[in-house]
N, C-alpha and C positions, 0 to 999 in steps of 0.2 A: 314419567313425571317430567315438567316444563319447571324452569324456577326464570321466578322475573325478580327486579328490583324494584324498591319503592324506597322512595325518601320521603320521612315527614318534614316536610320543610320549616323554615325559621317558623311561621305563622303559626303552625303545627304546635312547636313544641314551646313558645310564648303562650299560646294559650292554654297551656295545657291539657291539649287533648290526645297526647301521645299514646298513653296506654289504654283511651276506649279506642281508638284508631285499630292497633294491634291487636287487641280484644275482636274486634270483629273479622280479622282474616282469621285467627285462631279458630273462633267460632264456627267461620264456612268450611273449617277441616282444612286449610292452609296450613302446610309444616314451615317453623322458621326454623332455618337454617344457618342464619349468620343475622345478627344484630349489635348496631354500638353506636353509642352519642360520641359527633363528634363536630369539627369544625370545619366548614369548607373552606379551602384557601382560595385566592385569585386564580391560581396555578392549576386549582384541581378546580375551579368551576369551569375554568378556559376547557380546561380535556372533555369536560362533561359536556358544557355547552357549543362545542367546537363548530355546530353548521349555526350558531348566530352570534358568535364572536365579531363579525362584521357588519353587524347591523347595528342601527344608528340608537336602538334601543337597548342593547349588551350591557353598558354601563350600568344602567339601572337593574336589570337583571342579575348582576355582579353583587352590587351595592347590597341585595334584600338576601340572595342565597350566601354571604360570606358575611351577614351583620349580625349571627346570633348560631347557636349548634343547632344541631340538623339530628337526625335520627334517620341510622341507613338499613335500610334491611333487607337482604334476600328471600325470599317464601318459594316453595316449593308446591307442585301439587299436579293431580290434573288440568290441562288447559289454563295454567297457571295467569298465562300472560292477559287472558281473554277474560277470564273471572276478576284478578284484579281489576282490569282497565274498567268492566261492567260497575265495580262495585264502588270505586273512585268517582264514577258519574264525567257529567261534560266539563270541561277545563272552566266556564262561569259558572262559580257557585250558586247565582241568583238563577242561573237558566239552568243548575240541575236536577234531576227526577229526586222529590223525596224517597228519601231510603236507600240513599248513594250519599255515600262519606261527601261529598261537595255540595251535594243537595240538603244533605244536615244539617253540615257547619260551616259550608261556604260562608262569605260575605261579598265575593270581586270577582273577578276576574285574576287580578292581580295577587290576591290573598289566597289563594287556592288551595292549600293547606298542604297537598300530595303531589308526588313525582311516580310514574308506574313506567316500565317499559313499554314501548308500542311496539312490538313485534321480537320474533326470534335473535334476530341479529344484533339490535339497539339491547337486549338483556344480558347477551352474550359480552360484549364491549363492556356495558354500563355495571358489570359484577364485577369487570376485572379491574373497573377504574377503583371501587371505593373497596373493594376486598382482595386479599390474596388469598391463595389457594387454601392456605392454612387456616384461614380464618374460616373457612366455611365445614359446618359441622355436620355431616350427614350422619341421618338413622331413621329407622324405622319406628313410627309412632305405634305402639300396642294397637291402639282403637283403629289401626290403619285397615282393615278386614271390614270394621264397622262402619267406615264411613266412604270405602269405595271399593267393598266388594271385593274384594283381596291384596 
């Protein structure tokens, strides 16, 4: 089992689409393992976004992920990292495949709705920023047999 992180970002959870969002990993058999509404600070967008803290666009970046709560969740699964990123679609809304969370309900580029890990390592990091150990609840879903075979 792979677990990535995803954040519904501000966009996300202003317009309220936070729970068809989660609705749909639940759906593809994703186990959630750690979920909570909360606030990004300056502090913790800096750790999060730490390779473009220096770029001339950060500020702005800052400004949209610390101007409203965020919805952060861990998901668990096979190929976890891969299935999400597929299912998020391409980072422009306007240029994602329908039938990808961005391809839905995008609008921008900039309005993007979702944060996913891009790989093993960035998931590993990016669980430890927004959760502690204790917060993540692991278990076995019953229907686990039924939807990957054991």
């Amino acid at each position: 089992m792979e677990r990535t992180l995803v954040l519904l970002k501000p966009d996300c959870v202003q317009r309220r689409l936070a729970g068809r969002i989660i609705g749909r990993f639940e759906e593809k058999g994703l186990n959630l393992i750690a979920l909570k509404l909360m606030r990004v600070t300056p502090e913790l967008a800096k750790r999060h976004y730490a390779e473009h803290v220096q770029k001339g666009w950060y500020p702005e970046l800052e400004g949209f992920i610390t101007a409203s709560p965020i919805v952060a969740l861990v998901v668990e699964g096979p190929e976890a990292i891969r299935v999400v990123r597929e299912m998020v679609g391409a980072t422009n809304g306007l240029k994602a495949a329908p039938g990808t969370i961005r391809g839905d309900f995008g609008t921008s580029q900039q309005m993007n709705l979702v944060h996913a890990s891009d790989g093993p390592e960035a998931a590993k990091r990016e669980i430890e920023i927004f959760f502690t150990p204790a917060e993540l609840c692991e278990y076995a879903p019953t229907l686990r047999q039924w939807m990957h075979g054991g």
